[in-house]
N, C-alpha and C positions, 0 to 999 in steps of 0.2 A: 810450612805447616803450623798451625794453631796448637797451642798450649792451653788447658784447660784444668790446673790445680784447686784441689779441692781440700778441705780437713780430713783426716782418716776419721771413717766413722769406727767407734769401738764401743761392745759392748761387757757388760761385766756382768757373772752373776752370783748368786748367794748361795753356796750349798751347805746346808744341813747348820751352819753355824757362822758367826765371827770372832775371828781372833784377835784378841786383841793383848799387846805386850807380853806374850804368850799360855794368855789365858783363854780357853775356847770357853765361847757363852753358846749353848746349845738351845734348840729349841726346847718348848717346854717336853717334857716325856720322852725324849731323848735320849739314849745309851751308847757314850761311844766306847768305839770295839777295836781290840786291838787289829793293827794292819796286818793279815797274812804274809806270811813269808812263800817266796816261791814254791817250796818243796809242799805247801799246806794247799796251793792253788790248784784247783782242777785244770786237767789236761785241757789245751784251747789253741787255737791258731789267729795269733792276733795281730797280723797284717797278711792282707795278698787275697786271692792270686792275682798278681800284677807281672803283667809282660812287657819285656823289651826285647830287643831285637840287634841283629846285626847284618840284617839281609842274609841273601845265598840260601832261601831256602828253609832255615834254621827259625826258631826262636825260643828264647828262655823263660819259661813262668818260673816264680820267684815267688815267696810267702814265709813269714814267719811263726813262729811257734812258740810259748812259753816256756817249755823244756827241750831238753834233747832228744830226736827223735830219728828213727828209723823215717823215710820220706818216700814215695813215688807221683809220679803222673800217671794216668789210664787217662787214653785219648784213643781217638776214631772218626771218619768222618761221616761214622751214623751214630746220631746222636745216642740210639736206644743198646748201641754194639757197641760200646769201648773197648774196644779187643787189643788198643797194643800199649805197651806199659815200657815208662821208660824212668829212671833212675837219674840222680845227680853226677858230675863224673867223679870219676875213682881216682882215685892216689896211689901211686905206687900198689894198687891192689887193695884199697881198701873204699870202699863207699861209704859217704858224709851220711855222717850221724849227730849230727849238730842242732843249731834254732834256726838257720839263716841257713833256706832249703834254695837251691837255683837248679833245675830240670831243664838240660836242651834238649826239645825237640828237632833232629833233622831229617834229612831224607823226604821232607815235604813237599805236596804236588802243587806247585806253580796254580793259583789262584782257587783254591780247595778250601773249601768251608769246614774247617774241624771243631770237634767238641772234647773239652777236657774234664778231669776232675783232678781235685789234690790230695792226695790223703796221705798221712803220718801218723804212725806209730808211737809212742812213749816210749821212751827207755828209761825203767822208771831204777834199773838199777845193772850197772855195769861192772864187773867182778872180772878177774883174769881169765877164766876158765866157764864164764857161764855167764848171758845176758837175761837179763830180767824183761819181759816187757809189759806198759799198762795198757790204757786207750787205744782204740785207735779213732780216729777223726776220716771223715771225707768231709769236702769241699760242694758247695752242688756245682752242677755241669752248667760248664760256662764256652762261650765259643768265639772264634775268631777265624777272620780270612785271611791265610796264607797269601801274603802281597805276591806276584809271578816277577823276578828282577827284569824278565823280558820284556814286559808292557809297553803297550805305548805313554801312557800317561802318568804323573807319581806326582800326586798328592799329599802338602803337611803342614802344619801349624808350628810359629814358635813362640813360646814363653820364655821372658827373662827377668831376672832381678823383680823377682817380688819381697825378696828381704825377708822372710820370717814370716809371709802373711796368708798362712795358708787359706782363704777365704777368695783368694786372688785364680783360685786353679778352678773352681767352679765357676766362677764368674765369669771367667774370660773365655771356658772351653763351652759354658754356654753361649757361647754367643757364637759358635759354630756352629752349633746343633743341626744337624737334617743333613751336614754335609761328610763325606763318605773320605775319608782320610788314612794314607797309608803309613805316618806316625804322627807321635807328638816330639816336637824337639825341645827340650830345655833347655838354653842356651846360658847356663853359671846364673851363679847368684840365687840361687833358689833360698840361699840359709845366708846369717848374718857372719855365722859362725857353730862351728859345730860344741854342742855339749854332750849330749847321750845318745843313745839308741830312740827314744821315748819321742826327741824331738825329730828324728828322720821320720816315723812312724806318720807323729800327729800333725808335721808339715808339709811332708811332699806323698807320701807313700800314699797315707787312707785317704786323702782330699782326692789322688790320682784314681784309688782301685775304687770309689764311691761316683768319681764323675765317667771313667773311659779305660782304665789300663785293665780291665777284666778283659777287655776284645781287643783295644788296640795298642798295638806297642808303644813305648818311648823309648828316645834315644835322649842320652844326657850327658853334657861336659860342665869338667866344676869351672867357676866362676874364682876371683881371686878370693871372697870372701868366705869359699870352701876349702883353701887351703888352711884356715885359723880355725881355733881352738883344738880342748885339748883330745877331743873324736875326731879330730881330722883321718887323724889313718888308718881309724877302723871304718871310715865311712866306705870305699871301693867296695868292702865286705857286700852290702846292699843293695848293689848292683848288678848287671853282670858286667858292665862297660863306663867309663866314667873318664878314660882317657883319651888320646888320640889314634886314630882310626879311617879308614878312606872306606868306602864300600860302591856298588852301582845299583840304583834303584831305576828303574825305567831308563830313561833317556839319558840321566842324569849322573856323572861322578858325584859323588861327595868327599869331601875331605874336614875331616875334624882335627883341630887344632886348640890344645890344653894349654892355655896361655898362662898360669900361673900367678902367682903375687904383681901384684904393680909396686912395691915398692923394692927395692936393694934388700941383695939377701944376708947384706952384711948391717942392715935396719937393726939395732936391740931389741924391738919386739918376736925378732926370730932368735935371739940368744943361740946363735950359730949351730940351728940345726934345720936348717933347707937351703936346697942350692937348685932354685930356680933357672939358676942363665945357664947350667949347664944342662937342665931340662928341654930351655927352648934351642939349644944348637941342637941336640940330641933330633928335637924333633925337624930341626930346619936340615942336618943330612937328610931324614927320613923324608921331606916334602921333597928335594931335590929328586929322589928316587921315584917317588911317587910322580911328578911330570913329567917322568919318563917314562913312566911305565905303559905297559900299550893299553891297557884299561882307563887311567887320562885320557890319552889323546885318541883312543878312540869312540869317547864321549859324544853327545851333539854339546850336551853342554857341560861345564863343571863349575861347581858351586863350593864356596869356602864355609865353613862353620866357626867361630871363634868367637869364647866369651869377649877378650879385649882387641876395640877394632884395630887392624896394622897403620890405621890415622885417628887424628879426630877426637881425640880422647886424652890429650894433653900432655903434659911434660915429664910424668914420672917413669922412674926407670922401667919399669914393665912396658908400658905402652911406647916406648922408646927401643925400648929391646925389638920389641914384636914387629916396628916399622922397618930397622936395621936387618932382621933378618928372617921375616916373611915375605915382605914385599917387592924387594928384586926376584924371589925364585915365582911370587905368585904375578908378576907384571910376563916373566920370561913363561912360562904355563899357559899364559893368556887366559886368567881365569875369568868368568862369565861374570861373578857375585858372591861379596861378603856378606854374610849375614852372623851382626853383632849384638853387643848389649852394653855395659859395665858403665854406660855417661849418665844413663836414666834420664836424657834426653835424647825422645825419638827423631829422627831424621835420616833422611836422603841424601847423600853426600853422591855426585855425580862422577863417573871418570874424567882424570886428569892427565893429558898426556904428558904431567913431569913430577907425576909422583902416582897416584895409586889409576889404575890402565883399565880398573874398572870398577862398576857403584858398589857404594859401601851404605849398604841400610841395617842401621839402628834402631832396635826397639825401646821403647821409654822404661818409664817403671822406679820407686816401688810405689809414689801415692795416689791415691785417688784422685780420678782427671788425667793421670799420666802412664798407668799401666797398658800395654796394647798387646794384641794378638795379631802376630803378621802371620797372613795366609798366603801359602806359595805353592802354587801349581805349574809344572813344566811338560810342554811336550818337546817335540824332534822339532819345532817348529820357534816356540818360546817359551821364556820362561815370565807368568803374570805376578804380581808381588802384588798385596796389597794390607795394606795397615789400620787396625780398627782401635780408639782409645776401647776406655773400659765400660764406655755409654753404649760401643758399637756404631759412632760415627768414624765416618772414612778419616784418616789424618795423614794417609799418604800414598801411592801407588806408583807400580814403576814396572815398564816391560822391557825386559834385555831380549832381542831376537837372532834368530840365524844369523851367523854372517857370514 
């Protein structure tokens, strides 16, 4: 496959003034104001509602808030009757009152077109004995189709390693457009490194609920360079799912696979607080169980997920680790297909009967000419893979079929 690297195009722009050596030069007639503090800010909901999913039926709308708020969903699947209303889960008996609202819907009917709304309440003052409330907000009615896990067919996209460039998630999911997908995957790397809430918001969340997560879900595992900085471990918060996971979508097992840091957890830049290799045994018993279990085997096919491939990706302890102890349990599995990231060089790596037993396809990514969207659709029959740079020229395709 052809490589096609290009400059990042960036743009900058001027608002309202320039600073300079920390003197702001304002336009002419200009007053500036001081910045608001939270408590001064009108009640608002400012990301969401963006869904993900975990199969079985189920899914989670998600959306944030400026304050603390009281939260629900009202859904139905007539648009004009939203008759049933369903809540975040409870704690020990208590229901989330929080900014970082997540509502499971389950009990849903296998390929049923629903309509939701979001709405949250203010808490605008919380006392031992007596809650205050302000606003409240809805969301307007938004809709999605309940995937059926039974299906013959299952449909989905994946994005990887875009590094920070949130401009990367409309671009590339345009180039889908018109076609009927039952998720989005994001396969790590989404972020360079995590710093605040502000940047999960204006990187992966609104670019997502602006192009597609109002209707269709994502499913997302972090990438080595979501384990850094210093929001790493409130990032899961934002989610409903961010870790390792198997589920069955159509024809199809999946198994997701949080492959962690590539470098030693004994690195000074961890300053001895993460212990990655006992993350990936952790999850290498759990994959043993999982090719056992009768949901595996009795797949037509099963597909691997995992930021860092278990080859291909060179000599550092992570990607070392992951060869050592993914790939004898996923050679013994007879797994169908890996679908990776973390080289940022796209490519097809073919099975090898003395090391990995089946194809390992990589997606490119983070610069321009080298971003791609691999589109993957599988029935009972095969599964079609195929690879588009960020032009939407072909860069690669690949059919694993029955055997």
């Amino acid at each position: 496959m052809k490589q096609n690297i290009s400059k990042n195009n960036r743009r900058s722009f001027l608002k309202n003034g320039l600073t300079i050596g920390g003197l702001t030069l304002m336009h002419p007639g200009a007053i500036a104001a001081a910045p608001k503090t939270v408590a001064e800010e009108p009640f608002k909901i400012i990301a969401g509602p963006y869904l993900q999913t975990t199969f079985g039926n189920t899914i989670a709308i998600l959306w944030l808030t400026n304050k603390n708020a009281a939260s629900w969903v009202t859904y139905g699947t007539d648009k004009d009757n939203l008759d049933l209303k369903a809540f975040g889960k409870s704690e020990l008996g208590l229901k989330p009152a929080g900014r970082i609202n997540c509502v499971t819907l389950s009990g849903l009917k296998p390929g049923a077109t629903y309509y939701y709304k979001i709405q949250s309440k203010e808490i605008s003052d919380f006392q031992p004995y007596k809650l205050t409330y302000g606003p409240e907000l809805s969301g307007t009615v938004e809709q999605f189709v309940n995937t059926d896990p039974s299906k013959k067919e299952v449909s989905f996209v994946m994005i990887n390693d875009i590094h920070d460039r949130p401009q990367s998630i409309p671009l590339l999911m345009n180039l889908d457009k018109g076609k009927e997908r039952d998720f989005v995957f994001f396969n790590g790397d989404v972020f360079n490194y995590h710093t605040d809430e502000q940047q999960i918001i204006d990187h992966m969340l609104q670019p997502c609920v602006d192009s597609f997560a109002k209707n269709i879900p994502f499913v997302y595992v972090r990438g080595n360079h979501e384990t850094r900085g210093k929001f790493c471990r409130q990032m899961a918060d934002y989610f409903q799912h961010v870790g390792y996971t198997a589920f069955t979508q159509g024809p199809v097992r999946f198994v997701i696979l949080d492959t962690g840091e590539d470098k030693e957890d004994t690195h000074p830049v961890y300053a001895g607080i993460v212990d990655f290799d006992a993350y990936r045994e952790e999850q290498a018993r759990w994959l043993e169980q999982e090719i056992n279990s009768r949901e595996f085997k009795a797949a037509p096919f099963r597909i691997v997920l995992m930021h860092i491939p278990p080859r291909y990706s060179g000599e550092w302890h992570g990607a070392t680790h992951c060869t050592k102890l993914f790939e004898p349990l996923m050679n013994k599995g007879k797994v169908d297909l890996v679908l990776s990231g973390h080289t940022h060089r796209y490519k097809i790596h073919q099975p090898d009967k003395n090391a990995n037993h089946y194809p390992i396809i990589i997606g490119g990514g983070p610069q321009d000419g080298n971003r791609t969207l691999t589109q993957v659709t599988a029935t009972k029959k095969e599964i079609k893979v195929v690879m588009l740079d960020d032009s939407g020229k072909e860069v690669g395709a690949y059919t694993v079929t029955k055997k």
